[in-house]
N, C-alpha and C positions, 0 to 999 in steps of 0.2 A: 632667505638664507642669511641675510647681512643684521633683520630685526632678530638673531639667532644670538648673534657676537656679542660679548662684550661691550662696554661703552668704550672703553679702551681702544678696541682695534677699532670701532664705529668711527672715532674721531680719526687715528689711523690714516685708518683707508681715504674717507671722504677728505682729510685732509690733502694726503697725495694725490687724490684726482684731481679735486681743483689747482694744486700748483702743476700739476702737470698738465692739464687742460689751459691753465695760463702761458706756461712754457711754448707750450705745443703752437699755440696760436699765435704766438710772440714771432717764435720759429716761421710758422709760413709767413707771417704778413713779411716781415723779413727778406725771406724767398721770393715772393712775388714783387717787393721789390726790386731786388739785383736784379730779376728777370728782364721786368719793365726797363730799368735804367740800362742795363746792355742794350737791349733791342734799341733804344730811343736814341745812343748815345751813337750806335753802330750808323741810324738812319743819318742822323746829323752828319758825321766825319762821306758817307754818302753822296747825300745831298752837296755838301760842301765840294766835292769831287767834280760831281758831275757839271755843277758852277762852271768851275775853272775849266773842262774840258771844252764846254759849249762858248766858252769866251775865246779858247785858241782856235775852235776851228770859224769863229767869227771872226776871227781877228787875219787867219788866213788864209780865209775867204775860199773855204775848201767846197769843190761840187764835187768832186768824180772820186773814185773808187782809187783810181792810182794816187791823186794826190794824197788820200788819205795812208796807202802805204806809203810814201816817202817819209810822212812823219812817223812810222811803227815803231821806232827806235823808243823817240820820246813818252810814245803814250805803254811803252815798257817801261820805259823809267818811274813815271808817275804812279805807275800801277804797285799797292799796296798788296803785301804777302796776304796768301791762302784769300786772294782776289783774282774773278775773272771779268776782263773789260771786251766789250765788244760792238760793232754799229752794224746794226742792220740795214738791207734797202726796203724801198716798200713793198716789196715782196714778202719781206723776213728771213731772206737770204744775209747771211753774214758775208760783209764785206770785209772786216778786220775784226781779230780775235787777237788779246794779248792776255795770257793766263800766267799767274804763279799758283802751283799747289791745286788747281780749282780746273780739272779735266772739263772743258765744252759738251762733252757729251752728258754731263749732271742736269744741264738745264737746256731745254728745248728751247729756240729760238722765237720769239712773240713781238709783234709789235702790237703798239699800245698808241692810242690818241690825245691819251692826257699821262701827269706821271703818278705812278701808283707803287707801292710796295707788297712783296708777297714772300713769305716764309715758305722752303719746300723741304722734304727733306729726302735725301739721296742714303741710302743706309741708315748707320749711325751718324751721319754729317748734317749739318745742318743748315740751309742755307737763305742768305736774306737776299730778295734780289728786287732792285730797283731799278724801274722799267721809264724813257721818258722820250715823247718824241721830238724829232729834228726839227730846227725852223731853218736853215740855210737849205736842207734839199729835201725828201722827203725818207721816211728812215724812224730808226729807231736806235736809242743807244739803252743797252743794258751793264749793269754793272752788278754781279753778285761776291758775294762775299759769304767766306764760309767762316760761321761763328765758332768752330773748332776752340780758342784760346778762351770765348768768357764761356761756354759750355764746360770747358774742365776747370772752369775757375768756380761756374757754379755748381757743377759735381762735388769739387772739393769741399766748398761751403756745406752742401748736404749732408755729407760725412761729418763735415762738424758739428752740424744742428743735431744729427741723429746721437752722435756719440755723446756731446750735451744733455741731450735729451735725456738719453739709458740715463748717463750720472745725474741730471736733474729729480728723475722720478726714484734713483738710490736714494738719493739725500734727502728726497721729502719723505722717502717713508722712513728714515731714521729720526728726521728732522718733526714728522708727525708721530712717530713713539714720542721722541721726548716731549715734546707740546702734550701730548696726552695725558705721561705720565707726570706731568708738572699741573695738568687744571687737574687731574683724579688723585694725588698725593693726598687730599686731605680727605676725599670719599675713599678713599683704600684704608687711610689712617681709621676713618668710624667704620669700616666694614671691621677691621683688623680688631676694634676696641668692643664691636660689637660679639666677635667668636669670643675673645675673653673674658667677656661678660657671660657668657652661658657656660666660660668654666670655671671662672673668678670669682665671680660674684660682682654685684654693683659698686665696687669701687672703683673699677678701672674708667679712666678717661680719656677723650679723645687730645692727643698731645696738639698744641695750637702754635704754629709759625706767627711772628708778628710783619705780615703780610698786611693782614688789616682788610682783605676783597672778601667776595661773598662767601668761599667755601670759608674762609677762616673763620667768618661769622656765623656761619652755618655748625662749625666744628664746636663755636662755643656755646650756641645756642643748643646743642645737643649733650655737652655738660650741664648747660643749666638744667634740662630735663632732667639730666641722670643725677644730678644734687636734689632737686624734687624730687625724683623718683625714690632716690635711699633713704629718703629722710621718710618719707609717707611709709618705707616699707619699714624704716625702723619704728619710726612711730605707732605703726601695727602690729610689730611682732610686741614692742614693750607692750602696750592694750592686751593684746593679746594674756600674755604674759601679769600684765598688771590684773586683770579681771581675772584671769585660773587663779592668782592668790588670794583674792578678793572671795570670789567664790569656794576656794577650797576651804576656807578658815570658819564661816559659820556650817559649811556641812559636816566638816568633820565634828565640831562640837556638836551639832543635830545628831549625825552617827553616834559618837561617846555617848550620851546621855540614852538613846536606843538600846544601843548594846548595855551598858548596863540595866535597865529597867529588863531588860532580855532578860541576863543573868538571873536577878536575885531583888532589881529594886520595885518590881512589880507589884510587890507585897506590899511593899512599906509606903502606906499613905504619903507622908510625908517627903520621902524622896522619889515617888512619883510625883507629886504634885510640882517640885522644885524642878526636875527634869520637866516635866511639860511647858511649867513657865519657863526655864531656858531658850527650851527648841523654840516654845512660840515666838519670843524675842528676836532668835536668829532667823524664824522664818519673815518674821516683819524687815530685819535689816535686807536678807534678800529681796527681797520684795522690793523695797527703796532702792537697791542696786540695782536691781534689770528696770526699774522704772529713769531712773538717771541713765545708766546706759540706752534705754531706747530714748530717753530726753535728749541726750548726746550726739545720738547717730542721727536722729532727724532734724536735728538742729545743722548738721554737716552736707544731709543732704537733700533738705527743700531747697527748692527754686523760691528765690526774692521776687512777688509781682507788685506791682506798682500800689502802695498805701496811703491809703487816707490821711492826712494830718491829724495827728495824736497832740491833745491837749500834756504835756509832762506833768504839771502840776498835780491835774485831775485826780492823772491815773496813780502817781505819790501818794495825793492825800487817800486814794482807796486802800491802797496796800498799806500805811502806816496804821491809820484807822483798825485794820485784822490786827497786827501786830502787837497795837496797842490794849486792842482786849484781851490778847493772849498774853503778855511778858506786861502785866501790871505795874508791878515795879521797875519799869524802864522808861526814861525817859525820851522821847524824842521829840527834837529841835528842828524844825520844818521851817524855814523860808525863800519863797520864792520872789526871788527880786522883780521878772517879767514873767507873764504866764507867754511860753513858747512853745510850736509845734514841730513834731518832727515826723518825716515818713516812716512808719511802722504800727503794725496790728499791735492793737492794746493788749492781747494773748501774750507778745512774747517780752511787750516793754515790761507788762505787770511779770513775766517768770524773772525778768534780769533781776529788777529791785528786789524780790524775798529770797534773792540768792544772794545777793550783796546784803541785804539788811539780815539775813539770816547768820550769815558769816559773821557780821558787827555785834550780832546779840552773844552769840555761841564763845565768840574770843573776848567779851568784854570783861572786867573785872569787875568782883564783887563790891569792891571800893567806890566803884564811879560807873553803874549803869545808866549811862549818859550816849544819847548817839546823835548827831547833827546833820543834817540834809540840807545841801542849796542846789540852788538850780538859776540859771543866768543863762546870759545870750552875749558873746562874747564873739568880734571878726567873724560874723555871722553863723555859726556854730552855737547847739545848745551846750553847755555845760553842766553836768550833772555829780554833783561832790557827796560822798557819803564818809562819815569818821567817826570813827572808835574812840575810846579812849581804854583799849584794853590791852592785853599780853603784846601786843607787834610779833614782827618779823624781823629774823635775824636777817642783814643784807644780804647776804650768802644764797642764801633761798628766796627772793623775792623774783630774781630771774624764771626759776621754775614753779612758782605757784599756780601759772596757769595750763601746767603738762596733766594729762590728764593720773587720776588718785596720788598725785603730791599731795601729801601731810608733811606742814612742816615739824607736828608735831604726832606721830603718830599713836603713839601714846591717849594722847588728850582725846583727838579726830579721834578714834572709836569708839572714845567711852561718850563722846557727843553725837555719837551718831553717822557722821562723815566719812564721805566714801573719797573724798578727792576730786570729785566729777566737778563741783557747784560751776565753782571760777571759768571749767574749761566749756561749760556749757554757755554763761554767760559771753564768754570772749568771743566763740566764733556766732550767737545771735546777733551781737553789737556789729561783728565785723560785718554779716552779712548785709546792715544797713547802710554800709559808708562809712561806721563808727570807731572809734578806737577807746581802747579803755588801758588803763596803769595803775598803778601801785604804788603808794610812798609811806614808806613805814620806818619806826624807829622802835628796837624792841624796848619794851616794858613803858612805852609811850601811847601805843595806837598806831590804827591804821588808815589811811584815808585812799578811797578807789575814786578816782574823776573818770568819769564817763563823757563822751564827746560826740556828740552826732550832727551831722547837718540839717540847718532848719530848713523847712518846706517853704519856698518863695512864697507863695501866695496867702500864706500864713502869718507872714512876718510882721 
């Protein structure tokens, strides 16, 4: 029933039991002291009594049954309220009886050889009675006492423990609401942020107390998810969004030059032939787009397994080498100050460099097709520098170059071929090594990307 409840009342409840099972127990131990110390304090005042009795009749020298009536007066007097005093003969005949409040007939007459204590009870009365026997003749003297005044003393206390008690187990379970409702404030708070989220949408947050304990860190730790979480979904819907423009723009021109060859241009050598080369152009640019886009997606979402140490140089000099047969009239400037190794398959170092050196050929100027490469080992880190000397980047747009199809110039980027992808593919391969990569550009100067990766120990 209880794994049923809320965590709320869970704390609640279990809260109240334990202070009230603290309470409670507090209470008897309590009780059974006053108990003890009556009893003990009662035997004392007793014992003390019967002292002083066994010293008078020592002292006057009493044997016989009359002398002990001539003193009755006095052992009235001594005699202590809701007290009965009395001396037996060895028979357990009473020879003298002097009672206040404490009727003879409550306690039957007993002699006893040594002295001993016995609690009896007559009704509701209760009574302690101490038994010890005579040394001047033979006999017994008893002396009981009725506990009547710490019995209602400790009645009364009862009452108090109990009435205690009711208010103690009130107050805990107001006292365990609020304790409750003070550790769950900040899980009620994500529950609360959580319904407004399924109506809101993912901007709402969990509101954070500066508490600074676990749930509070908990509440921010669950913002920071829902900051990654909007971001990843806004980053998908723009993808989304970015790739239907992407894709819409060469099918529709595929579409137009159809339809027209439909109509009328079917006939006409000539503008069939200009329409087929179109579409085939467009179908090629497609092509390059779902091949970046799947270069993209699995760049995001392979697993990093543990890689070989990659020569950088090497695998440079192979990809300039292509390059260099291809863009004849370009130059490139290659030095490598240390040849250094870093963990990562030659597959995806060689896609990083003809994404970066392609970018460097594509934006450079006709004036100075010139592009420079270094590579260094720098605070144990390889360093990887690639630069242009061509069109740059405005400041403005350096931030976003690496969001996925930013064209800073969109214009130029189509008639080059360029889908936007390049940068973002290379950013998250780089990152996936440990790496980081930047941008420092000045327009109508060039561009320079440093690439940064940690070197493989046992390479160094």
């Amino acid at each position: 029933m209880i794994k049923k409840l809320p965590i709320k009342w869970k704390l609640t409840i279990w809260s109240s039991v334990l202070l009230s099972v603290l309470f409670i127990s507090y209470n008897l131990l309590q009780y059974i002291v006053i108990e003890k110390w009556s009893v003990s304090y009662e035997q004392q005042n007793m014992q003390h009594q019967l002292t002083e009795i066994k010293a008078f009749l020592e002292e006057k020298s009493i044997q016989t049954s009359s002398q002990l009536r001539r003193y009755q007066s006095y052992f009235a007097t001594i005699n202590e309220k809701n007290q009965l005093f009395r001396i037996l003969d060895k028979k357990g005949k009473p020879i003298l009886t002097v009672s206040r409040a404490v009727p003879s007939s409550w306690v039957k007459p007993k002699n006893t050889t040594s002295p001993q204590y016995e609690i009896v009870h007559h009704g509701e009365e209760r009574l302690l009675i101490l038994r010890s026997p005579l040394t001047i003749f033979p006999g017994t003297i008893e002396i009981v006492r009725n506990m009547e005044t710490f019995d209602h003393f400790r009645d009364t206390i009862f009452l108090v423990m109990i009435a205690t008690g009711a208010g103690a187990i009130i107050l805990s379970l107001l006292g365990g609401t609020i304790i409750a409702k003070q550790l769950l404030v900040n899980v009620q708070a994500m529950t609360n942020t959580v319904q407004k989220i399924k109506t809101n949408g993912l901007n709402e947050r969990v509101p954070i107390n500066d508490t600074n304990d676990e749930l509070a860190q908990l509440g921010k730790l669950f913002n920071d998810l829902m900051d990654d979480l909007e971001q990843a979904f806004l980053q998908q819907k723009q993808f989304v969004e970015d790739a239907s423009h992407e894709l819409r723009t060469p099918l529709t021109i595929i579409k137009g030059h159809l339809t027209m060859l439909n109509r009328w241009g079917k006939h006409d050598p000539d503008v069939l032939n200009k329409s087929l080369q179109s579409s085939l152009k467009e179908v090629e640019r497609l092509i390059h787009l779902v091949n970046e886009l799947l270069q993209l997606s699995r760049a995001e979402a392979e697993t990093v397994e543990a890689a070989e140490a990659v020569d950088v140089c090497a695998v440079l000099d192979s990809v300039v080498r292509n390059f260099s047969s291809v863009y004849e009239d370009y130059t490139f400037r290659q030095i490598c100050r240390e040849r250094v190794h870093i963990p990562i398959t030659v597959l995806h170092l060689e896609q990083i460099f003809i994404i970066l050196l392609d970018n460097a050929v594509k934006y450079s100027r006709e004036s100075r097709k010139e592009i420079h490469l270094f590579v260094y080992a720098e605070n144990g880190k390889a360093n990887i520098v690639i630069q242009d000397f061509g069109i740059g980047i405005p400041q403005e747009d350096i931030p976003y170059v690496f969001h996925r199809f930013y064209r800073v110039d969109k214009a130029r980027s189509r008639k080059q071929g360029g889908n936007g992808l390049g940068l973002s593919i290379a950013k998250r391969l780089v990152e996936k090594y440990e790496g980081t990569i930047s941008i420092e550009s000045k327009e109508g100067e060039g561009t320079k990307v440093v690439v940064i990766f940690p070197i493989k120990e046992k390479q160094r």
